[in-house]
C-alpha positions in Angstrom: 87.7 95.6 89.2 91.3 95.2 90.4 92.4 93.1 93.9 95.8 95.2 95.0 97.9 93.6 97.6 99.0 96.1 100.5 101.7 95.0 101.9 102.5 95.8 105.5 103.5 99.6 105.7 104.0 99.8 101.7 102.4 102.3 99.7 101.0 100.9 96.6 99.9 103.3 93.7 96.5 102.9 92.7 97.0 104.1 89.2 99.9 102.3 88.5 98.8 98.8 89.9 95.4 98.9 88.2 96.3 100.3 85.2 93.5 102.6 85.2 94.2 106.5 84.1 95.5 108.8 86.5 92.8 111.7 87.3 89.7 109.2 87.0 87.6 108.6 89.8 88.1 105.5 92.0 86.4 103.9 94.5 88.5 101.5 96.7 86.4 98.6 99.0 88.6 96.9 101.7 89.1 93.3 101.7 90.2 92.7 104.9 89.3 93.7 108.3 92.8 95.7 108.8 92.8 99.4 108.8 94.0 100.7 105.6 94.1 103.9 104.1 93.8 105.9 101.2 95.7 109.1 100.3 95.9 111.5 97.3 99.4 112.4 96.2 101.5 112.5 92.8 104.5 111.2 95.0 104.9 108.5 97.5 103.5 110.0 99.9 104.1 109.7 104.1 101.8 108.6 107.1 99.5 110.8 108.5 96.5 111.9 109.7 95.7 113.5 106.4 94.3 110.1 104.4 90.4 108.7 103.8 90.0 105.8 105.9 89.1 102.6 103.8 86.8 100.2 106.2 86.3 96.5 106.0 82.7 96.0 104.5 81.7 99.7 104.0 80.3 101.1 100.5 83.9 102.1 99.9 86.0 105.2 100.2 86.4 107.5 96.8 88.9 109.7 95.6 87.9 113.0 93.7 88.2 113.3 89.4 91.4 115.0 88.6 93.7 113.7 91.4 97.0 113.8 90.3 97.5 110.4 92.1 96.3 107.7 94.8 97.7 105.9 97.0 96.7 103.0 99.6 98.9 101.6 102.7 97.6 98.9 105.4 100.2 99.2 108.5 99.7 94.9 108.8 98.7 94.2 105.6 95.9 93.8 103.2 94.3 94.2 100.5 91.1 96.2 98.5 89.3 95.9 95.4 89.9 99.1 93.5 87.4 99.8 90.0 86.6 103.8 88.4 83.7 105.1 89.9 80.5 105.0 88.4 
């Protein structure tokens, strides 16, 4: 389990701030009640539509096994506990 800080507008890579191997499976719970949002890229990526919502106090939003990378952004700021998936 790994709190990341989100920044506002900042993408923050998953994989790189937790440490954890890129390509294993993550689940990512949000922390705060601001909109934040969860996208699969090997690059920085850009905003759009094409992201997995991460809501305040749901069971948590999962990548797939074998992404090539993951990604988070809050537009005001936040942050979400990030582990591997179980």
């Amino acid at each position: 389990m790994s709190i990341v800080k989100l920044p506002a507008s900042t993408f923050v890579d998953l994989y790189a701030e937790t440490g954890i191997t890129i390509g294993v499976k993550l689940v990512a719970l949000n922390l705060t009640p601001n909109d934040a949002r969860l996208y699969h890229s090997e690059n920085e990526p850009t905003i759009t539509d094409d992201h997995i919502p991460i809501i305040f106090r749901s069971s948590g939003s999962i990548n797939e096994t074998g992404d090539v990378g993951a990604w988070a952004m809050c537009v005001s700021g936040g942050a979400i506990d990030v582990k591997e998936a179980e």
